[in-house]
N, C-alpha and C positions, 0 to 999 in steps of 0.2 A: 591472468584474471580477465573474464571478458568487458566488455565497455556494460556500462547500464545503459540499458534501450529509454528511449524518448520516449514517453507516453504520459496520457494525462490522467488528471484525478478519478474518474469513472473509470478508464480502465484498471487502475493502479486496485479499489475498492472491489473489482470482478476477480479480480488474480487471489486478493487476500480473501476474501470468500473462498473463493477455490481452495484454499489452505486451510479453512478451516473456520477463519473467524468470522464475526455475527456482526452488524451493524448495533449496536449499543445505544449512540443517539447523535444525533448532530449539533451542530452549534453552529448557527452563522451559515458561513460556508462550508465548515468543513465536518467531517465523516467521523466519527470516534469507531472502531472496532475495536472487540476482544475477544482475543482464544480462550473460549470455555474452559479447555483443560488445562492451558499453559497461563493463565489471566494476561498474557502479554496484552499490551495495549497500543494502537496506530492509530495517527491523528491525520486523515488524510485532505489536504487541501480542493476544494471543486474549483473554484472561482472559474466559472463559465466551462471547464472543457478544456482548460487553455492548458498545454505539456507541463509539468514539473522541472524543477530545474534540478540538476542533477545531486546538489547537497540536499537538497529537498527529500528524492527519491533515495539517495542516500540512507540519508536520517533513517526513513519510514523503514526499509529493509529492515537495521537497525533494529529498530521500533520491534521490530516484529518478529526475527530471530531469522531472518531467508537469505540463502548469499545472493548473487548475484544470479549463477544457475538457477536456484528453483527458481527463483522470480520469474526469468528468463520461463522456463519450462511452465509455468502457470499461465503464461501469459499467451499460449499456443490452444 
C-alpha cells in the first residue's frame, strides 16, 4: 500500500472536487463537502494551509470512500 502524501487542506478540498464532490458549506475553519450522488460527506480542516497530519488525511480518505491511489492520482 503506498504512503499518504503530505499535503494541506486546500489542496486536500482541489483533489475532492476533482472526484466529484461540492463544497456544502464551511464552518469555522473547516470545508464540509458532499458527493451528490454517493451523499458521502468530508470534513476538511484549512487552518492556514498548514499539511494535515496523517490520521487526519487518513480519516477524510475514509470520509470519503478514495484509497490511497485515487487520492494519489487526483492529486496530479
Amino acid at each position: 500500500m503506498p504512503k499518504l502524501p503530505v499535503v494541506s487542506g486546500p489542496k486536500v478540498v482541489r483533489a475532492l472536487r476533482k472526484a466529484g464532490f461540492v463544497v456544502d458549506h464551511t464552518t469555522g475553519s473547516h470545508v464540509i463537502l458532499r458527493h451528490p450522488t454517493t451523499q458521502r460527506r468530508a470534513v476538511v480542516p484549512g487552518h492556514g494551509g498548514r499539511d494535515l497530519r496523517k490520521g487526519t488525511l487518513d480519516g477524510i480518505l475514509e470520509d470519503a470512500g478514495l484509497t490511497v491511489e485515487e487520492f494519489t492520482e487526483l492529486l496530479k
